[in-house]
N, C-alpha and C positions, 0 to 999 in steps of 0.2 A: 504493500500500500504506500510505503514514503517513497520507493524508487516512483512510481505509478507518478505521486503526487509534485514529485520533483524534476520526472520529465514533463509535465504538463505545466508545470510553471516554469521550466526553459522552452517548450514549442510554442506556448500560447504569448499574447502581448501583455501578458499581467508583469512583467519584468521592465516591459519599457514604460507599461503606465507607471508603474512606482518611481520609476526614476525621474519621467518628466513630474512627477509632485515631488519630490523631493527635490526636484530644481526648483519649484514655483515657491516652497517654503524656505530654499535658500535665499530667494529673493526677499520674499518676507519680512527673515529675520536681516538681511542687511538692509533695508529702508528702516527695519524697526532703532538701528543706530545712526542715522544719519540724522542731525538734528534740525530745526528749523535755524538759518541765520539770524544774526542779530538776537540772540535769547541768553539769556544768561545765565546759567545752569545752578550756580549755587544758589541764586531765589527760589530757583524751584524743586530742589532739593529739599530747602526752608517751607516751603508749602506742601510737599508730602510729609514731611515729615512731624509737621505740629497742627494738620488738619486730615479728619477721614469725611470723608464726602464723593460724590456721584467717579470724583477722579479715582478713587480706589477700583470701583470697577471698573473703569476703564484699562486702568493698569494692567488688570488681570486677564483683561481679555487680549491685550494687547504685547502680554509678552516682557512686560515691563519699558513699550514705547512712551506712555502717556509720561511717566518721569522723569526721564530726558527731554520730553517734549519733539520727539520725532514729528516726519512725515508723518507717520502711521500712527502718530496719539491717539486719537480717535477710533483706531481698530475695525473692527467691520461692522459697530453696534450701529451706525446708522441703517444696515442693510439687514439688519436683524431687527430693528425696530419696524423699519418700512413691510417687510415678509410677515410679519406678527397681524401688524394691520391689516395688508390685505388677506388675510385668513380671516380676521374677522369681519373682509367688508362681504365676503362669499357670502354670508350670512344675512346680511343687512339689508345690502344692494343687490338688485333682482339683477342689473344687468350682471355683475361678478357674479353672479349664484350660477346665472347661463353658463357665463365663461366656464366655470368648473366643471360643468356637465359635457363639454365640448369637446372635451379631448386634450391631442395635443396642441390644436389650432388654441383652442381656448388659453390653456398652459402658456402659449406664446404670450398671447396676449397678456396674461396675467403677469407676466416675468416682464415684461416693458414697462406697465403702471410700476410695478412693484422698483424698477431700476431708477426712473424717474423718482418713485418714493424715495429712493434712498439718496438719491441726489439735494433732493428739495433739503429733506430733515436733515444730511450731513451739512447742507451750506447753514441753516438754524444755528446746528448744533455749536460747530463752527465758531461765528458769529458769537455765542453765548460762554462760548471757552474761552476765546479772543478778549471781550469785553472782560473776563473776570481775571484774565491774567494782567490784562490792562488798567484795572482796579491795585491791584493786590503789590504791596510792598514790603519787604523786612528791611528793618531799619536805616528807611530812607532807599534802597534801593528796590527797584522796580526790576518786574521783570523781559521787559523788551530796552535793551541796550540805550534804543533810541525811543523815548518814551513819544510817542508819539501816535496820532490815530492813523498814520500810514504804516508804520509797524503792526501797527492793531491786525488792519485791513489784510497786511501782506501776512501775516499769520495765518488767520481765517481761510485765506486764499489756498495755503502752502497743505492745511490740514485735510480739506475737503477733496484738495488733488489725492492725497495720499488714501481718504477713502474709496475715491474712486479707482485710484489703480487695485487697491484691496477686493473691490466687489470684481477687475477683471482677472486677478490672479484667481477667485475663489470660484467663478467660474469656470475660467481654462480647465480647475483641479476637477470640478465637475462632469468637464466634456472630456478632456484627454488624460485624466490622470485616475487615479480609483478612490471611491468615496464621496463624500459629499463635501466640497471646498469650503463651502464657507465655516463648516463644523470643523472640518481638519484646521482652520487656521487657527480658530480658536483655543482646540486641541495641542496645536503648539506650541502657540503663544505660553499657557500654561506650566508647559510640560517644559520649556525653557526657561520657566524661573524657577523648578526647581532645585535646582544648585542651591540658589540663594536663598529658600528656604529651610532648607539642609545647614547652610554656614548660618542661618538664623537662631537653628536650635542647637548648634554648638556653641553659638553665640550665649548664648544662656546659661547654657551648662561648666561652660567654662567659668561661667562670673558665678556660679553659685546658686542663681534661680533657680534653677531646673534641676532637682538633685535626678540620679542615674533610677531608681524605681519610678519615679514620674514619668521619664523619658519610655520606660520599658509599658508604660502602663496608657501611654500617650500613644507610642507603634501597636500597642494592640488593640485599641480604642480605633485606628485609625485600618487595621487589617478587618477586624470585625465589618468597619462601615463599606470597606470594598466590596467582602462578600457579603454583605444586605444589598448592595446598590446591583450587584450581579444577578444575584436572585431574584429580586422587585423586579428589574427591568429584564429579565428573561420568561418571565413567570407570565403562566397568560391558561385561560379557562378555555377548551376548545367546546364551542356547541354544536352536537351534532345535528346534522343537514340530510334529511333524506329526498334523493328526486327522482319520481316514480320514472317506470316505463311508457319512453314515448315513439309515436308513429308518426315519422317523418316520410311524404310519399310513399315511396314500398320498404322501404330502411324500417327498422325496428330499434330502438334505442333502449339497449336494457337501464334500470335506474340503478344509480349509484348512490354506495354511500361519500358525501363529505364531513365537512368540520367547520365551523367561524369561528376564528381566534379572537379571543379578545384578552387584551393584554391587562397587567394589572397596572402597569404604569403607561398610560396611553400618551398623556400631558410630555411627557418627559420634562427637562429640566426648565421648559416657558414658564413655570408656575412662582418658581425660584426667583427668576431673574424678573418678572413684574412687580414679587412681593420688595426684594429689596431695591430695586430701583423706587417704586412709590415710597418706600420710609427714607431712604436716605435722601429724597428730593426735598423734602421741605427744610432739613440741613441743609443742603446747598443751597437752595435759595435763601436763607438767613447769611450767609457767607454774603451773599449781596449786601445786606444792609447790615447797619451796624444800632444799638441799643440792649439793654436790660433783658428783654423776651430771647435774645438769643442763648444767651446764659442759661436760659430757665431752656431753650429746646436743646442745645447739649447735652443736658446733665440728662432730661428725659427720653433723650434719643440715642442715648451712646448706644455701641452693641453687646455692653453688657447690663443695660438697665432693663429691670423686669416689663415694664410695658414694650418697650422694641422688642425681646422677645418674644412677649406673647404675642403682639399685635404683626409680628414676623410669621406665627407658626398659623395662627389665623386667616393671614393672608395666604398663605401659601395651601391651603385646605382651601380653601375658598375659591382661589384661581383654578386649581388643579380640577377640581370641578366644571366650571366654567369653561373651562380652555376643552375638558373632554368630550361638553357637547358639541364645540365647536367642530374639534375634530371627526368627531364617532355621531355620524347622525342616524339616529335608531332607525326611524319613520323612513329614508331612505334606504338602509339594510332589506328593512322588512317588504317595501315595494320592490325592491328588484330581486329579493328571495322568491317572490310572488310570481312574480313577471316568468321566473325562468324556471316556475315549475316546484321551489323547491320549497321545505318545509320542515318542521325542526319536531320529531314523535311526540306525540300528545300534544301539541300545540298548534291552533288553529292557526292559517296563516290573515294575512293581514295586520289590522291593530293587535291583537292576542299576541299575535307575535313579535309586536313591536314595542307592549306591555312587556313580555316576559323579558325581550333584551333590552329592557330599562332598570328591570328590579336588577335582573343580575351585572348590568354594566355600573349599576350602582352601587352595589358590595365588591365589589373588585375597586371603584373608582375612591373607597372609601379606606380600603387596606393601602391603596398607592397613595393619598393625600396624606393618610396621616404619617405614612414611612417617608416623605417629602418633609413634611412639618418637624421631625424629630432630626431629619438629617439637617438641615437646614439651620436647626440652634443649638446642636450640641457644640462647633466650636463655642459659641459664645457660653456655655459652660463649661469645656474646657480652661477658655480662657480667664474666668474667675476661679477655679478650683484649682489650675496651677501655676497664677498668679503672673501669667504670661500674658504680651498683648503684642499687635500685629502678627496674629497667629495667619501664615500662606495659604494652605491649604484647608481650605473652607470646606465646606459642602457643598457650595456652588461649582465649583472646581474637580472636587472628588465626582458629583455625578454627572457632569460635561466629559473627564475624560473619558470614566469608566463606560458611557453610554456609546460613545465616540468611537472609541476601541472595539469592543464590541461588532458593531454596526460598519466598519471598516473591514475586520473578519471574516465577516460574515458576506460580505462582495468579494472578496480576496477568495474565501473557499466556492463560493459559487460560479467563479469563471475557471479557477484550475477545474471543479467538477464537468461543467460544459465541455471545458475544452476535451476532457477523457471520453464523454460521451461522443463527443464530436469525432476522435479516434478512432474511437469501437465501431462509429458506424460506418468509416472510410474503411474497415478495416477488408480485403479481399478476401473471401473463403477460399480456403483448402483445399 
């Protein structure tokens, strides 16, 4: 079977996909060091480091570009912001709702708004990074060299470029490399800072924080959440499908049995990345202005203060919900289960049927929210139990890569498989 599997991944092109994405990511990571001109590193340095606000996530998606202040600060969140929306306009808006129904035509179409989305909200975003870097000073010094609104502008300008070369490299990774690009960038960005959080928790250990059973008690805390995130996200309820025998002209079609998968984590990590993006934004907007009410939203908004937690794991149950109807639309299931005949034993088709896969998409939707909501705040208990803080590796990040991974695998085994079937069937008889 590994000889089997090892010639079929030197016959097949799964050898040069990987290598043109792993050029597309070498790219990546060199724009994510190349800085904007004119910025001056040590303010901003000064600014990660004595504020946590909407830039933390950016950082993190970005590979640690957003702190240097790269081309790439900004990361590929305007294109992950813009794809989020339009999922939810299929829903809203009747003409997106067609588009979805349509195919690949439709698909085209939706990847056009959706590129423009991401254009629009990068030039916003932009603009709102620009203005607050153009605000923001430590001790008399600013952070644009040349403090001025053409600095501002030329900023805004330099950051939006670099989103948008990010939404072409995340596609190229899509059409000619293997996987899903925009998720792989993300994935590495990540997966490239961990060095840094490695020399972070020796950083600790070394000063005395972190004694060695902490340490041991932290990697196994952190093994455990792997295989939870392994299992939640592989984990899926199949229903069976039966569809009787049919008479096609003089054909006879005997009926077969299938399966509906339904996953326990449908949402995947969207629920996450809504919940803290919404709490940490009214922190950054406070970063805007300056008075007394700020004080009072720090102290109740840090990520170790009991209401951010809870109002974290709540949000995150909440969405995870939300986001699955979006996803997983019963009432569509159950019509085109209809349409093609088929029918799930003891249950009528139609609504019945569209009832039954509510209850049960709803006890699966409900074991995946709340294994979301617990992954989601145990650093932030971590982080007061062993007295640590700018803890790396979040939960946001543990279930990005581990899903990422995963879901990368699982393309990688699927085309060496193809390509062996593809063999067997070239093969000449004897």
């Amino acid at each position: 079977m590994a000889q089997n599997m090892v010639g079929a991944f030197r016959a097949s092109n799964l050898g040069r996909r990987i290598g043109f994405t792993l050029l597309m990511l070498v790219v990546f990571r060199i724009g994510a060091h190349i800085p904007i001109p004119g910025v001056n590193a040590s303010v901003i340095q000064s600014l990660f480091n004595s504020q946590a606000s909407i830039f933390a996530l950016l950082n993190l998606f970005s590979g640690g570009a957003t702190a240097t202040l790269s081309i790439f600060a900004l990361s590929i969140i305007p294109y992950i912001d813009a794809s989020i929306i339009m999922q939810l306009m299929t829903v809203v808006v009747p003409r997106f709702e067609e588009w979805s129904k349509e195919g690949e035509e439709g698909q085209r179409k939706i990847n056009t708004w959706t590129r423009w989305g991401s254009v629009g909200l990068g030039a916003l975003q932009s603009v709102g990074v620009s203005y607050y870097l153009y605000r923001y000073s430590n001790h008399g010094q600013f952070v644009f060299m040349h403090h001025n609104l053409g600095s501002m502008f030329f900023c805004a300008a330099m950051l939006l470029v670099g989103t948008v070369i990010l939404m072409w490299v995340g596609e190229q990774i899509t059409d000619k490399g293997i996987g899903n690009g925009i998720s792989l960038l993300v994935f590495f960005g990540i997966i490239s800072r961990m060095p840094f959080g490695v020399s972070h928790l020796m950083q600790y250990v070394s000063a005395g924080v972190l004694s060695i059973p902490k340490l041991v008690i932290f990697l196994l805390i952190a093994l455990i959440l792997v295989v939870g995130v392994v299992i939640v996200n592989e984990g899926q309820r199949n229903i069976p499908v039966q569809y009787p025998k049919r008479v096609v002209g003089r054909r006879v079609y005997q009926g077969q049995s299938s399966h509906l998968p339904l996953r326990v984590n449908q949402a995947g990590v969207i629920p996450v990345i809504f919940a803290i993006s919404l709490l940490v934004l009214p922190y950054t907007i406070a970063n805007f202005a300056k008075g007394a009410w700020t004080t009072w939203l720090t102290h109740y908004f840090g990520i170790t203060s009991p209401l951010y937690i809870g109002l974290e794991f709540v949000l995150v149950v909440l969405f995870t919900f939300f986001y699955t109807q979006v996803v997983f639309k019963v009432d569509d299931v159950a019509d085109n289960m209809k349409k093609a005949g088929g029918y799930i034993p003891g249950i009528r088709p139609g609504k019945p049927t569209a009832d039954y896969l509510t209850r049960v998409s709803t006890r699966l939707t409900l074991v995946g929210a709340v294994f979301l909501g617990v992954v989601s705040i145990i650093p932030s208990f971590i982080t007061m139990g062993m007295g640590i803080n700018g803890l790396y590796f979040g939960g946001t990040s543990l279930l990005i890569v581990v899903g990422v991974a995963l879901d990368t695998l699982k393309q990688m085994q699927a085309q060496m498989l193809m390509r062996q079937y593809e063999g067997f069937m070239k093969k000449t008889p004897t």
